[in-house]
C-alpha positions in Angstrom: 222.6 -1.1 -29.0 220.3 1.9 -29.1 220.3 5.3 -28.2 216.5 6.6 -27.1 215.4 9.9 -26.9 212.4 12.6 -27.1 212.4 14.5 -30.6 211.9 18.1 -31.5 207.5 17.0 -31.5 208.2 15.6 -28.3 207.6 12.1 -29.7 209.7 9.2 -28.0 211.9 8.1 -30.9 214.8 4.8 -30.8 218.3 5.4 -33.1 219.9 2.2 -33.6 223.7 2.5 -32.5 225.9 0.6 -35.0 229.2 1.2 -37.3 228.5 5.0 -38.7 228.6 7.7 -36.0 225.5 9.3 -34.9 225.6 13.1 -35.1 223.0 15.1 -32.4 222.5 18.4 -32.4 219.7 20.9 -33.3 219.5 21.1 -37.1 217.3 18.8 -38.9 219.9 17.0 -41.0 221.4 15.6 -37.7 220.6 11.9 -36.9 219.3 12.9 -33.6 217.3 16.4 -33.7 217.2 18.0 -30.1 214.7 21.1 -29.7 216.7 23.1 -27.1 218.8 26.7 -27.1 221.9 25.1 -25.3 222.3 22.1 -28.3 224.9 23.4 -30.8 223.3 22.6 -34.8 225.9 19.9 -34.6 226.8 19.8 -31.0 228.2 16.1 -30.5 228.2 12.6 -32.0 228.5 9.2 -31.0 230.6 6.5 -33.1 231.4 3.3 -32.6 235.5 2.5 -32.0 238.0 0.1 -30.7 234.9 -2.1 -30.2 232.5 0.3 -28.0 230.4 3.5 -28.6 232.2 6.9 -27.8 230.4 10.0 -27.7 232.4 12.9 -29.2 231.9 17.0 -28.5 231.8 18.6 -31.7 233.6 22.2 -30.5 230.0 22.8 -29.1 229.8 26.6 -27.3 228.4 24.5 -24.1 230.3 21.8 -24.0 228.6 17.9 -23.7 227.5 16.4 -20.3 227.5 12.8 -19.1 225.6 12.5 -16.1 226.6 15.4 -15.2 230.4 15.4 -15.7 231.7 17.5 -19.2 233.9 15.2 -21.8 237.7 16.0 -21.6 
């Protein structure tokens, strides 16, 4: 499984989902660098349990979205 995305450049990029969690946010020592004011430095992160990918909010000040509807 893969997670796809447009990086800070702009550039299509690919993460490849597997055991270790993915952390996205907008520092550059994240996994998955996001060039935008509402992404917390380390706003969420995605991590593979119970034998599926979760995605996690990291106490971010906006909170994360999925399709539109905020994670509880």
């Amino acid at each position: 499984m893969h997670l796809r995305y447009e990086d800070v450049q702009g550039a299509d990029k690919v993460v490849e989902l597997g055991p270790d969690p993915v952390i996205i946010g907008r520092t550059p020592e994240c996994d998955v660098t996001l060039n935008d004011e509402r992404v917390s430095r380390h706003h969420c992160e995605i991590r593979f349990w119970d034998s599926v990918h979760v995605i996690k909010d990291l106490e971010s000040h906006n909170g994360t979205l999925i399709n539109g509807v905020g994670l509880k």
